[in-house]
N, C-alpha and C positions, 0 to 999 in steps of 0.2 A: 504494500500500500504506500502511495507517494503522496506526501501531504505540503505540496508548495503551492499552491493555489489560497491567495486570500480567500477569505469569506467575506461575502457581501451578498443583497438581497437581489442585485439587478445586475451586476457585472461578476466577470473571469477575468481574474488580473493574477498576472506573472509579475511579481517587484523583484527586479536582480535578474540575471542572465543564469537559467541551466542548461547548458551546452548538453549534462547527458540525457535528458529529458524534453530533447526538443520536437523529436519525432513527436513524445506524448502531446505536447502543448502543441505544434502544428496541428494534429486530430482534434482537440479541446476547441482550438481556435477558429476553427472551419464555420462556414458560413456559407448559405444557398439561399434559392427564391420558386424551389421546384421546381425547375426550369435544368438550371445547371450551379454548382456548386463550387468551391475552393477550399484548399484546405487553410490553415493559419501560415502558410509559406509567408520568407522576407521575399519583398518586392525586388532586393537586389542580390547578388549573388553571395551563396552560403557553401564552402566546401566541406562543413560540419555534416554533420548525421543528420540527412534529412529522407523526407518524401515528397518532391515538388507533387501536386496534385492539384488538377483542374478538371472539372466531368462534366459532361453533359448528360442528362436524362435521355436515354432512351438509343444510346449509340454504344455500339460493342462490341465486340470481334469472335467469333466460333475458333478458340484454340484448339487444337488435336487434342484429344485425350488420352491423358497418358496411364496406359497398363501395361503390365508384362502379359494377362491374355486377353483374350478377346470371348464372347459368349455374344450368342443371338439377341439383339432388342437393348447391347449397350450403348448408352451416347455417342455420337461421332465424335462429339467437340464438347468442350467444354469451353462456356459462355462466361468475356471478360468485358466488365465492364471497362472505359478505357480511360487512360490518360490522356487527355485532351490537349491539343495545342496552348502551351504557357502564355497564358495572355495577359499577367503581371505584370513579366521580366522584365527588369531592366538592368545595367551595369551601371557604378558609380567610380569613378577617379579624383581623385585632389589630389595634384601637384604630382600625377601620374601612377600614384599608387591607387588599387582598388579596395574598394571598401567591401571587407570580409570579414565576418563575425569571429571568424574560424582561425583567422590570421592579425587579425588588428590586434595593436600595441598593447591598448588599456581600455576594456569597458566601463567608463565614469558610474555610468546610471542607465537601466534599463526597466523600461516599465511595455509590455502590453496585456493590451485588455479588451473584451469581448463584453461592448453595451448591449447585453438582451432585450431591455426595454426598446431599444431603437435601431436594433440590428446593425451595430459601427463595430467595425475591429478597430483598433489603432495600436499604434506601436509610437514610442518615445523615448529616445537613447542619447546617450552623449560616450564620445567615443573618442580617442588619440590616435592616430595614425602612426605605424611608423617611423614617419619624418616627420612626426612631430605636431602635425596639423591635428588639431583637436576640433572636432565637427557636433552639433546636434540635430538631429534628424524625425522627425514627425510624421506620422503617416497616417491618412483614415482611409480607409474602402468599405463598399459595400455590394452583394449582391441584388439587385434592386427588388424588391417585393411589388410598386407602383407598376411600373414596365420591365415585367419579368426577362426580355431579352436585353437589359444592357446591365452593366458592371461599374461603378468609377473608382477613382483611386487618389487621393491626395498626397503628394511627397514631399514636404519641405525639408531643405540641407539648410544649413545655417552655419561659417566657417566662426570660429569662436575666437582665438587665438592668434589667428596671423591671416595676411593676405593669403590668397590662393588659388589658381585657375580648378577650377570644377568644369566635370566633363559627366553627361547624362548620356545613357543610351538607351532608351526605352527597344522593347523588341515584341515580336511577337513570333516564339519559336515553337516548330511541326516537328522537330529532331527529337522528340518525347519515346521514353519508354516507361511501359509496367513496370512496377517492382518487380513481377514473377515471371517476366519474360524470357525464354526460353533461349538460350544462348546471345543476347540481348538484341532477338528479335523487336522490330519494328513494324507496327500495326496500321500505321499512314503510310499513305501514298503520296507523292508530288499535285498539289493542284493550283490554283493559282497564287501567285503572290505580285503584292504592287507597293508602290507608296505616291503618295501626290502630297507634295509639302507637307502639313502636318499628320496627314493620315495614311495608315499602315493598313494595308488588307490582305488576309490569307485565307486560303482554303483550303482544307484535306480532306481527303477522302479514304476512308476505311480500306483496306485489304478482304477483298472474299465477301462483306458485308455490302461494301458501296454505300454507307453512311458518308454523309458532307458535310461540313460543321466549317461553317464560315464567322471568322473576327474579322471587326474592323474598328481599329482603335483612331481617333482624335485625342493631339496631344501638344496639351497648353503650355509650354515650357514661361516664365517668367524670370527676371533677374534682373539688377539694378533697376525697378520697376519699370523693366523694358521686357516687352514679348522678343522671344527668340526666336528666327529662324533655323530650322535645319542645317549645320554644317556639311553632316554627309548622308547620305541614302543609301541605305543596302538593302536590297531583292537579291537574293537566291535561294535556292534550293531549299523547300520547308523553313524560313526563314525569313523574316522583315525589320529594318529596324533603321530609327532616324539618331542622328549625333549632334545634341547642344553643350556648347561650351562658353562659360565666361567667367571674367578675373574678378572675383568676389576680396573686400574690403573684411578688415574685423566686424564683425556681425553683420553681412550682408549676407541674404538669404537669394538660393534658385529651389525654385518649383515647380514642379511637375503637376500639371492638372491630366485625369488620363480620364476620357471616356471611352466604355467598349462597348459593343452591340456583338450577342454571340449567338448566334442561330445554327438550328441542323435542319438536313432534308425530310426531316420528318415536318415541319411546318412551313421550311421553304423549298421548291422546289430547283435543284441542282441549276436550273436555264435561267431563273432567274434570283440567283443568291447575291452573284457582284452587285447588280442593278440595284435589290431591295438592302443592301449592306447600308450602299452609300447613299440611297435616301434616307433610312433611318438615322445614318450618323450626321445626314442634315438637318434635321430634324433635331436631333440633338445640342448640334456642338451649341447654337445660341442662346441653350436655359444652360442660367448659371449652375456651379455645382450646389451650393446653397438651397436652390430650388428643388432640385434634383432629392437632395436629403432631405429635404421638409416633407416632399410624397412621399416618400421611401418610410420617413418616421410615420407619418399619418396610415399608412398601409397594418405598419407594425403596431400600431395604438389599437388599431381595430381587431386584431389577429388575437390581442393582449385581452382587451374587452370581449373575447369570445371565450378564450380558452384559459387564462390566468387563476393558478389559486393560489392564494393569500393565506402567508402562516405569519401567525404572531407569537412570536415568543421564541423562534428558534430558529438563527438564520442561516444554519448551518443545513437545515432541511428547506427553507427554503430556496437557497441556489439551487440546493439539487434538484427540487420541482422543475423550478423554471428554465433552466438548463435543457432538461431532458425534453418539457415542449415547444422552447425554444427551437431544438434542434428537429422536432418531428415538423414542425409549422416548415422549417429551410429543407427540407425534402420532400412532401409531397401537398398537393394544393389542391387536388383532385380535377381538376381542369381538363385534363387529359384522359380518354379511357387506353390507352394504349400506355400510359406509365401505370408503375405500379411503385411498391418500398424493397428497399434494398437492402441487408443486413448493416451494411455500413456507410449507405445512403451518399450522399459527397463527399464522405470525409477518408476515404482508402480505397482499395481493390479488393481484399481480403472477400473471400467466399465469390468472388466474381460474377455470379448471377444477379438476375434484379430482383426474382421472387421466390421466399421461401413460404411454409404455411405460417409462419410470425406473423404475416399480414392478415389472414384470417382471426389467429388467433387468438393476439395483441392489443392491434392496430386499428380493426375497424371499431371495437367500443371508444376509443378517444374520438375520429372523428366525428362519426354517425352523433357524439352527444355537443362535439363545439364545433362544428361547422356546419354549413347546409346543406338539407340530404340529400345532394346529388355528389355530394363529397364522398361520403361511404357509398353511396348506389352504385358511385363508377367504379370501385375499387370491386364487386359482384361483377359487375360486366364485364371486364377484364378477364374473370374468368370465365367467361360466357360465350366470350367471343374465343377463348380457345377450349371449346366443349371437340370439337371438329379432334385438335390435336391429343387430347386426353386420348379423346377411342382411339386416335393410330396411336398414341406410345403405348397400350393397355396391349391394341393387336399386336404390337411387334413384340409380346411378353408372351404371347398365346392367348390371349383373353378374345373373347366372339363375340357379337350379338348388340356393338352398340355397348359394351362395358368402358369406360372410363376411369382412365388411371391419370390424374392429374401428376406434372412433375416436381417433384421435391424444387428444384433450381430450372428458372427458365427467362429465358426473356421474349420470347415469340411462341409460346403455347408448347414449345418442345424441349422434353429431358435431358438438360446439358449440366448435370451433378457427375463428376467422375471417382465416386467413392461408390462400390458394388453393396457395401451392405446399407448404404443410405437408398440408391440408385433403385435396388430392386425391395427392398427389405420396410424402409421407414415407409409405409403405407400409411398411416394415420393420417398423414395431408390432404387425405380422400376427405375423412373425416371432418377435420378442420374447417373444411370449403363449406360441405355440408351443416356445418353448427353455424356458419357465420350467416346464411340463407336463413335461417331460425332465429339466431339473435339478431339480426338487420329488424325482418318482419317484424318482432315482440319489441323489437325496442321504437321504430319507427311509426308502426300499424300498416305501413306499406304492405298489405298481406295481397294486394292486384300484382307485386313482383312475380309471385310464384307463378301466377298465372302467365307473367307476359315474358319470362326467362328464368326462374328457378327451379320449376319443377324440371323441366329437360335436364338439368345437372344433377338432377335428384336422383332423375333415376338410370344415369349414366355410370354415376355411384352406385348405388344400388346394385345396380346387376354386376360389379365388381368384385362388389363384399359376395355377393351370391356366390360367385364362380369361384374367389379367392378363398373362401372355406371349404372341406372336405369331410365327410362322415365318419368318425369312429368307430367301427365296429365294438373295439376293446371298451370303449365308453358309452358308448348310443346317445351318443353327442359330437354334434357339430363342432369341428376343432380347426385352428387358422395355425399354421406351420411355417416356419422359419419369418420371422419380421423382427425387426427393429423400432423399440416405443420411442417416445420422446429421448427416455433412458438410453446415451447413445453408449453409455459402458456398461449395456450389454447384447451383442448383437447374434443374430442369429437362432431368435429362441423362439419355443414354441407357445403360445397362448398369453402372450403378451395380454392382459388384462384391458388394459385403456383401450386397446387396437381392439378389441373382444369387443367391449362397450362399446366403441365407435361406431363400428358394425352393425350392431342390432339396434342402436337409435339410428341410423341411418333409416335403414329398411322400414321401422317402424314410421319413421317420420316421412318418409315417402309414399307407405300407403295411406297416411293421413294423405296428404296435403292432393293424390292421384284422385281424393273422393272430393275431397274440397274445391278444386280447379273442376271436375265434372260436371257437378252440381250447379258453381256458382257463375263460370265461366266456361260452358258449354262450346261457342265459339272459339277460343283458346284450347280448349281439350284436343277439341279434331285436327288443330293445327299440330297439339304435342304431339296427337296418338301417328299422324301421317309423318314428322320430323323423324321419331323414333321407333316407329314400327311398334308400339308397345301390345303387350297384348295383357289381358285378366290376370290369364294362369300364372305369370308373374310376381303377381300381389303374393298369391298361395303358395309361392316358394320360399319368400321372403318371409314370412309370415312363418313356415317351418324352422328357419333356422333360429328367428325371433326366439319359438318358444324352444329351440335345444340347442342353445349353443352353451357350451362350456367354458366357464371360468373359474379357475382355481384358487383354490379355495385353501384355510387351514385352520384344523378344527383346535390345534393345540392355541393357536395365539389369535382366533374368532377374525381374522382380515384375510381380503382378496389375497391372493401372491398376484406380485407382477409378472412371473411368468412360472409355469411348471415345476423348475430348475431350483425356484428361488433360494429354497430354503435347502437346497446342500452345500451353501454357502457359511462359510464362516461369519457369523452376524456378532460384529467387532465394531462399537458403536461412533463414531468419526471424533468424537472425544477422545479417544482414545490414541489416536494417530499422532505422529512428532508433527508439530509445526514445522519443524527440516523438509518434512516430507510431504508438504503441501505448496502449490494444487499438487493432488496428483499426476495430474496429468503433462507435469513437465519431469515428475521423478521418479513415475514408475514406466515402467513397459506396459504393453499394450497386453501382454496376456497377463499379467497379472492386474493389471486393472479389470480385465473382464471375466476373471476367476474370481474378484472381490464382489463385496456385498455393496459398492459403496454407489450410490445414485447421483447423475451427473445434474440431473435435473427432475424436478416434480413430474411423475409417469401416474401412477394411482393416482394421487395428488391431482394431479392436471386434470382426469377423470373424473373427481370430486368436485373441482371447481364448476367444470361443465354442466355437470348433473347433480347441484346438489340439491335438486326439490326430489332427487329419488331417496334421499336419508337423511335419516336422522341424527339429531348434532349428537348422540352417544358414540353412533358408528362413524363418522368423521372423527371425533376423537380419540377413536381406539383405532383408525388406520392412520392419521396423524402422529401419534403420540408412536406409532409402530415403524413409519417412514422415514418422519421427521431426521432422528438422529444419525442414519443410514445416508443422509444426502450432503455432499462435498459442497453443491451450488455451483459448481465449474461451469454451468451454461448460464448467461444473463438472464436468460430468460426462467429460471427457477426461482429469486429469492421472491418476486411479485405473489408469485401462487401461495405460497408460502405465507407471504404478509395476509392476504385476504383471508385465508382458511383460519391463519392463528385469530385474527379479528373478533371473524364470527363463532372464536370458539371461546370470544373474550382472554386469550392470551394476548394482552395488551405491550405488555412489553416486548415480548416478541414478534410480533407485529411491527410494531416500532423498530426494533433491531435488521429487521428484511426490510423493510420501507427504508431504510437509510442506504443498507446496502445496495440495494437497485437504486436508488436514487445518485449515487454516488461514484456508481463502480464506474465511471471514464472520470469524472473528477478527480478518483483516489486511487485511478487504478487498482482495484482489485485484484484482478486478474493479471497482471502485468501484461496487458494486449492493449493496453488504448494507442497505442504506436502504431497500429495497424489499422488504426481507422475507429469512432466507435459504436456500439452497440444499439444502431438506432432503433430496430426493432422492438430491444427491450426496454428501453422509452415511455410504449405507449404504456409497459406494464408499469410504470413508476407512479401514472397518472391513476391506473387501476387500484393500486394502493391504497390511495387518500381518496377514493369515490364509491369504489365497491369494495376497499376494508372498512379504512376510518369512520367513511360516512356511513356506510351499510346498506350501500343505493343497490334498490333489484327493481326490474319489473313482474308486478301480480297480477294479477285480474286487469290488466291493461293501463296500470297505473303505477308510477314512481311511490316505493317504500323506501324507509331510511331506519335502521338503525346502527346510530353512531357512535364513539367513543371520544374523547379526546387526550390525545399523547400529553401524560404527566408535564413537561414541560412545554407544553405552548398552551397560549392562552383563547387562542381561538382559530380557525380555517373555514375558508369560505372561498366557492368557485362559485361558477357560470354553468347551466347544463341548457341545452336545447333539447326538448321533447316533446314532439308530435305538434312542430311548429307554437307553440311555446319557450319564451326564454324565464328558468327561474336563478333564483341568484339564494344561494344554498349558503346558509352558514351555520357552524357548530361552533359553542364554546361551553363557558361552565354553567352557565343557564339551561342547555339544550340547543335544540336545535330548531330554525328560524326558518321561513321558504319564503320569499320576497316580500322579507321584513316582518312574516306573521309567526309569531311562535306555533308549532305544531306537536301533537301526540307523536311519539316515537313507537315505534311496534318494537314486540318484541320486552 
């Protein structure tokens, strides 16, 4: 855990320079507009340990995937999100030396910080030079939230100390590689490059994909409050870039004013990208920067007013709130049905695809309750629109009939995950897709969805689970064979319990919803029954396994097992284990991780959360109290489940203890991985925490329930929910709890 990060309620400030810690703080620092992102990269050049990173939504490249064999129905490629042409860069010189973090004489003072409230990075340093010149340096950027396709960047030098010529060279370089690129292949292609006085404009184009992501920066250079012209011009090859220089006095300042406009072919079309480049950056270049940041703020004031909760008393849990939806708000906007969320969103490469099931999961209760519902609707369509590819990746596994195998990792509806027991084995994501169709509808009342595109994915599902289950003889019960739960240390097992349950609410909730769309939407039926060929006897298969499927069970300690195997494990409770020897999973081996008892994430657990109107809080308590100690938390995405269950089981303090850790794990590194980009997915669970723990928000009988608690040391919390076109404004403190401004009975 790395605790350099001030506490404060609205900003991420780094005071002091950590060189070893810069990758983390580059990932911390990152900023988006849903559109395309950046990480906390310097604007000028760093030979330090870094990850330069710039992405756009929705562009990426089908790498080879790498095995030693090959089996029928595995990915071709595995799908990399990409490093984007550097549309920052610039190079800095005084009196001919370059300004490098990595290399300079003496860092005076360093300070950057990340305004959440108002979406600004900035950075602020005072620095010596080698020869002596001692310089201060300013910088604010932003990705714009107002007009999602432009970027700007404020730079001012300031020579401190002594006269001295200063030399800028803004650039915009296509020479970009992946971290994880393969002999350090390159993923662009040459396309065009130009510059016209002060603007620079590039284009590349993907490898094998044919994506086109065209920059064009405008760039205000000032000095002795004189505008500067360009000294020199360079176009070539994946690369652009103009040279201003002049002889700055003791505290005479040069600045860089930089606009970008960064679009892909997914919104403009390759014939005319130069054309729409250079009208936008007309457009632009004549609203001051000033004006620029005023929308940009006001965009974010309203993002804030939608989705912001409020803790008093503890500001150490408030950053980490607002941090985490800070960074969900800078990765998806829902604007688009053809994006989706990424595990690490703009801020890395790590896991390479755009979608995992964390967006089912996670993801859609945050926006579906602080944005409009066409924010979570599109995040459904999305997968809707790859219902087509589901049935071919299901058929290239041998699956018939219109069954549906949605992919673990994708970015065009097709299975580009290159881990086999993820690839063929983690099947729950069928699952997940299916629960979010359920909780969309109960939480929204959009129940004409199922009719007008959910039922089709229902039962595409459905016939999946059907076909993916086999008959017991030895048991005379329906048994699901080799899969992988959420549980990723342990793979390969039989009767995975969650994936069981998944299964049979699936099927169940399919032949509801097949009577429901019949009935109510008669005209929509003929369309499902004719799309999918469905037929009756279907219902009545599902329906068998409903009532025989087996799940394991143990009558010595009265809970599920998570899978068959479970309990010929050595059950050695994670108390127990040397701090040395944690995470696991950077100090043990892999078969002895999957020989232990030790749970990488909430599996049962996550089953509970899902369904917990099927039990009773006795029996959550006694599979809780049986799991609990059993789990490492090595996935982001576990300590949230965790927090909510200990809640409703009124273990408050523990509660509290997982709501920090999700809350915090990129701010404190947890996991010693926020260098690799961080945990956006599990984000939205940080939000889940403090709304369906703290508060105790569910939907009943069609209507928002709350019972809440509040964490010993705060004095009160209060959000925004939207439900069923209603906004209320929810607060708890030591009173109880308030729903716009009216005191109210608590259940419970």
């Amino acid at each position: 855990m790395k605790r350099y990060l001030q506490i404060d309620p609205w900003k991420i400030i780094e005071e002091g320079f950590h060189p070893g810690y810069n990758r983390v703080s580059e990932s911390v620092f990152s900023t988006g507009n849903g559109k395309f992102g950046q990480r906390g990269n310097f604007e000028e050049t760093f030979s330090g340990e870094s990850l330069q990173g710039s992405y756009v939504a929705g562009v990426y490249y089908p790498d080879k995937t790498r095995v030693g064999w090959w089996k029928n129905g595995y990915p071709e490629y595995f799908a990399k999100v990409l490093n984007a042409p550097n549309w920052i860069g610039m190079q800095v010189w005084v009196n001919g030396e370059e300004l490098d973090l990595a290399k300079i004489k003496e860092v005076h003072s360093f300070r950057r910080a990340l305004d959440m409230q108002h979406g600004v990075f900035s950075r602020e340093m005072e620095v010596s030079f080698q020869n002596g010149i001692r310089c201060r340096i300013e910088t604010n950027r932003f990705c714009n939230l107002a007009e999602t396709d432009s970027q700007l960047v404020s730079y001012k030098l300031t020579v401190v100390n002594s006269d001295a010529l200063v030399v800028m060279v803004p650039f915009i370089d296509g020479k970009v590689l992946n971290s994880d690129s393969n002999y350090e292949n390159r993923f662009w292609k040459q396309g065009v490059t130009d510059t016209r006085g002060d603007d620079l404009l590039l284009i590349a184009t993907t490898k094998k994909t044919g994506f086109d992501v065209g920059i064009a920066s405008n760039l205000e250079v000032v000095a002795n409050n004189q505008r500067l012209l360009p000294k020199d011009q360079h176009s070539r090859k994946k690369f652009v870039s103009n040279r201003y220089s002049a002889k700055l006095t003791i505290g005479g300042t040069m600045e860089l004013t930089r606009k970008n406009i960064i679009v892909s072919s997914l919104d403009v079309p390759r014939a005319q990208m130069e054309v729409h480049l250079r009208s936008r950056l007309s457009q632009l270049k004549p609203i001051p920067f000033a004006h620029l940041l005023e929308k940009h703020e006001t965009a974010w004031r309203k993002k804030w007013e939608e989705s912001d909760i409020v803790i008093e008393g503890d500001v150490e849990a408030q950053q980490g709130i607002r941090f985490n939806i800070f960074q969900l708000n800078c990765t998806y906007n829902g604007e688009d049905q053809r994006l989706n969320i990424g595990p690490k969103g703009f801020t890395g490469e790590k896991y390479g695809g755009s979608t995992y099931w964390d967006t089912e999961a996670y993801c859609l209760p945050f926006y579906q309750a602080t944005a409009d519902e066409h924010v979570a609707k599109n995040l459904l369509i999305y997968r809707y629109k790859h219902l087509q590819k589901a049935i071919e990746n299901a058929r290239m596994l041998g699956f018939k009939n219109g069954a549906a195998l949605y992919p673990m990792v994708t970015m065009n509806g097709e299975e580009c995950h290159n881990e086999w027991e993820i690839t063929f084995e983690e099947i729950h994501r069928n699952g997940a897709i299916a629960y979010a169709i359920f909780d969309y509808i109960r939480y929204t009342g959009d129940s004409d969805y199922l009719a007008s595109h959910g039922l089709e994915v229902l039962i595409g599902i459905s016939r999946f689970w059907r076909q993916r289950v086999n008959w017991s003889e030895d048991k005379q019960q329906f048994v699901m064979l080799g899969v992988t739960g959420p549980n990723e240390f342990e793979n390969n097992v039989n009767n995975n319990w969650y994936t069981n349950r998944l299964a049979v609410w699936c099927m169940k909730y399919t032949m509801q919803s097949v009577e429901w769309v019949k009935n109510i939407h008669p005209t929509d039926w003929k369309r499902i029954v004719a799309n999918t060929g469905y037929k009756p006897e279907e219902a009545l298969s599902w329906k068998e396994v409903v009532d025989k499927m087996y799940f394991p069970f143990s009558e010595k300690h009265n809970v599920f097992l998570q899978q068959d195997g479970f309990l010929d494990k050595e059950l050695i409770p994670v108390a127990q284990l040397p701090e040395s020897e944690r995470p696991i999973v950077e100090h043990w081996s892999w078969d002895r991780i999957l020989r232990s008892c030790y749970i990488k994430q909430a599996d049962v657990l996550q089953g509970f959360y899902f369904f917990e109107d099927e039990f009773d809080e006795d029996t959550l308590r006694r599979h809780y109290d049986f799991y609990e100690p059993l789990t490492v938390h090595e996935s982001s995405l576990s300590p949230c489940v965790h927090s909510i269950l200990a809640a409703k089981l009124g273990d408050h303090r523990r509660a509290y203890e997982f709501y920090l850790r999700t809350a915090r794990l990129d701010l404190d590194d947890y996991n010693n991985d926020t260098c690799d980009g961080l945990h956006i997915t599990s984000m939205a669970g940080t939000w889940m925490s403090i709304v369906k723990g703290f508060a105790g928000m569910r939907v009943i009988d069609n209507h928002l329930s709350f019972k809440p608690f509040l964490p010993e040391s705060w004095k009160s919390f209060s959000f925004h929910i939207r439900f069923r076109g209603e906004i209320m404004e929810i607060q708890v403190d030591k009173k109880g709890l308030t729903i716009n401004g009216e005191p109210m009975a608590v259940s419970g």
